[in-house]
Short mmCIF file of the C-alpha atoms (twelve columns), coordinates in Angstrom:
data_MODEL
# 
_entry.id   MODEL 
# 
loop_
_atom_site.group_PDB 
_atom_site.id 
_atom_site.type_symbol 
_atom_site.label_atom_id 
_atom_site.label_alt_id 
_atom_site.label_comp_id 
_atom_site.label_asym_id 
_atom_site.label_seq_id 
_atom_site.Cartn_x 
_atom_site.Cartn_y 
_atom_site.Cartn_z 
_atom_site.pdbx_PDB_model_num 
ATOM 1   C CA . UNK A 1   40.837  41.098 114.167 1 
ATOM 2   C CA . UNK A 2   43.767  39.341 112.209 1 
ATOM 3   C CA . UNK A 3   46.455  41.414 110.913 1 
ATOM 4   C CA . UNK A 4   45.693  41.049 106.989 1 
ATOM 5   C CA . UNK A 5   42.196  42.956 107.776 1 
ATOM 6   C CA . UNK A 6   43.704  45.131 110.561 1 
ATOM 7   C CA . UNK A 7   46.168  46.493 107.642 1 
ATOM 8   C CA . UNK A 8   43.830  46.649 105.140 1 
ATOM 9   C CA . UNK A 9   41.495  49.002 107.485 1 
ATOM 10  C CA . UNK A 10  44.412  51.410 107.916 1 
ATOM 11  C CA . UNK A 11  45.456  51.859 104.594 1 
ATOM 12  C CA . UNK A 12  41.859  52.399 103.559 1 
ATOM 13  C CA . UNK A 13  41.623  54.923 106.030 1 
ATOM 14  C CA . UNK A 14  45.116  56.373 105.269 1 
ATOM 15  C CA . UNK A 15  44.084  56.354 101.720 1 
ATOM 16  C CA . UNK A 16  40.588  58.122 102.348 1 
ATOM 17  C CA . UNK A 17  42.309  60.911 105.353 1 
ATOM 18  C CA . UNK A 18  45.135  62.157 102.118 1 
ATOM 19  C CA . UNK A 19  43.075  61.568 98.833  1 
ATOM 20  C CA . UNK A 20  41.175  64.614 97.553  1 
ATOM 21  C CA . UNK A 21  37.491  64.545 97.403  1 
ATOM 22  C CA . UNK A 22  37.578  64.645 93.455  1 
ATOM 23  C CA . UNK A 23  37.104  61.932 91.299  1 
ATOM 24  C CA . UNK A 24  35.453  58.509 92.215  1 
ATOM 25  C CA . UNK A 25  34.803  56.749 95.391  1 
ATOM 26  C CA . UNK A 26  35.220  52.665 95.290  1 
ATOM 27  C CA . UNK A 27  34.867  50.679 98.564  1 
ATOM 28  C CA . UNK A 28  33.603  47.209 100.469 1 
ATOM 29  C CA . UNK A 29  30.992  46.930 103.037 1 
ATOM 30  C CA . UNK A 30  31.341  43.388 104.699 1 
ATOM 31  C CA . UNK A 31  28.830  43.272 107.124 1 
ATOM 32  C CA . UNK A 32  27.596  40.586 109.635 1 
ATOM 33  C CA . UNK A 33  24.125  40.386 110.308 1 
ATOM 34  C CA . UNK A 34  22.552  38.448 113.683 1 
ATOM 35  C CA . UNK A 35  19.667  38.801 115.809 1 
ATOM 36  C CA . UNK A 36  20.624  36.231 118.398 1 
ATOM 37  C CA . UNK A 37  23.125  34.795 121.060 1 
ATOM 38  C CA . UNK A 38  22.971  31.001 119.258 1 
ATOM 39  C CA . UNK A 39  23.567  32.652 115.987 1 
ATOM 40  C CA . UNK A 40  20.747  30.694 114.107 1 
ATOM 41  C CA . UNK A 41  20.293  32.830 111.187 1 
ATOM 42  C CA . UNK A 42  23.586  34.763 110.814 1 
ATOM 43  C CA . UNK A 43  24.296  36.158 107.045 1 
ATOM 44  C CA . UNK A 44  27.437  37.523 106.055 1 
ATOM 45  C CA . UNK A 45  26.997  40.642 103.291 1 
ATOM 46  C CA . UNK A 46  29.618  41.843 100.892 1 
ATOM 47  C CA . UNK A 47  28.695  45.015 98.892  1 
ATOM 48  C CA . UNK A 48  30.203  46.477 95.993  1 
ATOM 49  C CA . UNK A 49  30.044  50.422 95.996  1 
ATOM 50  C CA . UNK A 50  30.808  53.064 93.268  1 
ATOM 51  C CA . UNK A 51  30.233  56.574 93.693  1 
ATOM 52  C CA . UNK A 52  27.576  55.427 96.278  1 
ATOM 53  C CA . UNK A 53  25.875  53.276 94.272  1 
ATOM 54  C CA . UNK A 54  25.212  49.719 94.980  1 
ATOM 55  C CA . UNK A 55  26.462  47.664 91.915  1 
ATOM 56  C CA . UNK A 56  27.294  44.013 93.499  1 
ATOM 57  C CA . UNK A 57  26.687  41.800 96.532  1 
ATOM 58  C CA . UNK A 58  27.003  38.794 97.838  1 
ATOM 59  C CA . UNK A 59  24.354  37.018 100.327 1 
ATOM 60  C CA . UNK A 60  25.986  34.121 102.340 1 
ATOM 61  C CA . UNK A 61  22.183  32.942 102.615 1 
ATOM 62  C CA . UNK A 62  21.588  33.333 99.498  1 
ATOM 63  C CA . UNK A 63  24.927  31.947 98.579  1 
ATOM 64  C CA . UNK A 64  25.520  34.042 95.256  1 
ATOM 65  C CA . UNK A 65  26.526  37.363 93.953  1 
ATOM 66  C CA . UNK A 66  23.805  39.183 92.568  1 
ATOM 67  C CA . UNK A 67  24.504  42.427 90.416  1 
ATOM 68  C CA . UNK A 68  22.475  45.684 90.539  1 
ATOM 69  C CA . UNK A 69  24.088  47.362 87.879  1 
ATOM 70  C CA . UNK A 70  24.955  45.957 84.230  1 
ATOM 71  C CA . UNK A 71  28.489  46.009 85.426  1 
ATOM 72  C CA . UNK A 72  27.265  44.033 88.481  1 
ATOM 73  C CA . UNK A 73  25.106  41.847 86.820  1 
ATOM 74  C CA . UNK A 74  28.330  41.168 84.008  1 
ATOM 75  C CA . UNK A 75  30.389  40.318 87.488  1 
ATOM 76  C CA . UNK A 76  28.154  38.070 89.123  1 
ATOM 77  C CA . UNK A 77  27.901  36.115 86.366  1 
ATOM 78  C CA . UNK A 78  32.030  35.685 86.281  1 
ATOM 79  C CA . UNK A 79  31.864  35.457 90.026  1 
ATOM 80  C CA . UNK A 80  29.150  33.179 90.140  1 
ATOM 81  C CA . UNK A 81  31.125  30.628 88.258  1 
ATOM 82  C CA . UNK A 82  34.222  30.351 90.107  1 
ATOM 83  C CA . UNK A 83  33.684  27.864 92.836  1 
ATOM 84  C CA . UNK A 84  36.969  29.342 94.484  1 
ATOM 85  C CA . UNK A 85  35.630  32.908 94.751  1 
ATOM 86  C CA . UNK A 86  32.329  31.237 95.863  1 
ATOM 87  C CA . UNK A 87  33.643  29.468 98.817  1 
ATOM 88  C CA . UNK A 88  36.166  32.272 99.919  1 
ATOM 89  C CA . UNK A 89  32.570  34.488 100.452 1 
ATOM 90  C CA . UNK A 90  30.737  31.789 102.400 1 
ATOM 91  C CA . UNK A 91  33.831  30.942 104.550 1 
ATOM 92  C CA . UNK A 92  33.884  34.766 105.679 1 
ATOM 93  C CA . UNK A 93  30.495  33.447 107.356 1 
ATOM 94  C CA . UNK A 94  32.729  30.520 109.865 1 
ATOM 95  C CA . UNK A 95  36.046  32.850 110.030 1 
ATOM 96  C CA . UNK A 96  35.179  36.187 110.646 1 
ATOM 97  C CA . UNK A 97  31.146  36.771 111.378 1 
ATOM 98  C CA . UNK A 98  30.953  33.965 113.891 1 
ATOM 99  C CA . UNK A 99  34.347  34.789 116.198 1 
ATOM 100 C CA . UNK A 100 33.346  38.390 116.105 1 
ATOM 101 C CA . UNK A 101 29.653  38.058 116.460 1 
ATOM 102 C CA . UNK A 102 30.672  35.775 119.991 1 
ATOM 103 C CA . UNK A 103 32.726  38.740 121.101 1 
ATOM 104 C CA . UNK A 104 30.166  41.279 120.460 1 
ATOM 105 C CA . UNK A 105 28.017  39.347 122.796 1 
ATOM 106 C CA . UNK A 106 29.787  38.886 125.190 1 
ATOM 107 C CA . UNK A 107 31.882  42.698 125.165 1 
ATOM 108 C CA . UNK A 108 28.606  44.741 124.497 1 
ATOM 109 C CA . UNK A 109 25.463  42.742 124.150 1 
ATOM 110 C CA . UNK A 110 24.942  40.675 127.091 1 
ATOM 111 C CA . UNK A 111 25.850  43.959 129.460 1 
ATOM 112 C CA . UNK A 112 22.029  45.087 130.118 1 
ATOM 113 C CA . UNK A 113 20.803  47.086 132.415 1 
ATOM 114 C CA . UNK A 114 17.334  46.608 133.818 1 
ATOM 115 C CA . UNK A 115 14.947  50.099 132.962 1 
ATOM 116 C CA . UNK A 116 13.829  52.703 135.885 1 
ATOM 117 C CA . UNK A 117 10.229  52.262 134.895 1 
ATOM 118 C CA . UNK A 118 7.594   55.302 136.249 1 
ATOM 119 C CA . UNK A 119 4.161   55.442 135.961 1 
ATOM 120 C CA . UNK A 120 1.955   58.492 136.196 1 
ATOM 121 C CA . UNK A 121 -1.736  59.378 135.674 1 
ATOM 122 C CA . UNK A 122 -1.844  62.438 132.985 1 
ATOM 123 C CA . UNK A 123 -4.612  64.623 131.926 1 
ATOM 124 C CA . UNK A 124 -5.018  64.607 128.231 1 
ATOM 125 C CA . UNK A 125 -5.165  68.111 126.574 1 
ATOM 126 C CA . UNK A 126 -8.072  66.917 123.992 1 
ATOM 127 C CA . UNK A 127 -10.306 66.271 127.543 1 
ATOM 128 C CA . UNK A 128 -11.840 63.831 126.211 1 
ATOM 129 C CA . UNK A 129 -11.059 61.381 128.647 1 
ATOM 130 C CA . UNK A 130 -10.598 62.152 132.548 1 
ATOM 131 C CA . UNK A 131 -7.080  60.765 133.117 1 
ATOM 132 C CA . UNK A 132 -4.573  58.571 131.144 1 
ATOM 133 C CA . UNK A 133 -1.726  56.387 132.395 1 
ATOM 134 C CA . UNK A 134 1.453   56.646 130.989 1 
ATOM 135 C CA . UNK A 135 4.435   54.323 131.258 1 
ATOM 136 C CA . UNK A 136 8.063   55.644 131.151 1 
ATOM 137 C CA . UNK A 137 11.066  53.894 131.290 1 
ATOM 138 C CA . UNK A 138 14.684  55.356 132.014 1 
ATOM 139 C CA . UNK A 139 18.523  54.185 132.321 1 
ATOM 140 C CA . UNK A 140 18.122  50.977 130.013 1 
ATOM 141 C CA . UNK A 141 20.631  49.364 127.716 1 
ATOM 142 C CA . UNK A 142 20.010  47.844 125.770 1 
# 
């Protein structure tokens, strides 16, 4: 993680551990989103969120804010428009989601453990049917 988003996550946490629950709640949810080890398909996803509610977000698939709210909607449009802001989104997708995504795989993801797999003959309570097999698996990760 580099050290401008490192200090940014501690002083939001500071900042939410010493503020009082009163009042209104603004944050960012940057999120990368992958469902395999060659990355085809990644999306990076930065939401917009006031007092829980969804107003903006950007789609790095989609490659465009898109508001949810009629202050969202008024910011996506000025957003939208400003090639710098546009780019500074979709590179999040080459400097952050596809370093970390790499590490993910290869710190947590590509650790599995084969199941403990059991298999039993059970007698149904409806006894309707003589005897059922049933398949259980144990110790598995993922």
């Amino acid at each position: 993680m580099s050290m401008p988003i490192a200090f940014y996550i501690c002083l939001t946490l500071l900042w939410s551990i010493f503020s009082g629950t009163d009042g209104y709640f603004h944050q960012t949810v940057k999120q990368c989103r992958f469902s395999s080890k060659d990355l085809h398909g990644i999306e990076f996803i930065d939401s917009y969120v006031f007092n829980k509610v969804e107003y903006i977000r950007f789609n790095s698939t989609v490659g465009r804010f898109v508001g949810y709210t009629e202050h969202g909607v008024k910011n996506a449009e000025a957003w939208n428009s400003d090639a710098g802001i546009l780019g500074q989104e979709q590179a999040q997708l080459e400097s952050y989601c596809k370093p970390n995504a790499d590490i993910d795989y290869s710190a947590i993801l590509d650790k599995t453990v084969e199941p403990h797999v059991r298999l039993s003959s059970v007698t149904p309570p409806s006894g309707r049917h003589p005897a059922m097999l049933m398949c259980s698996a144990y110790d598995f990760y993922p």
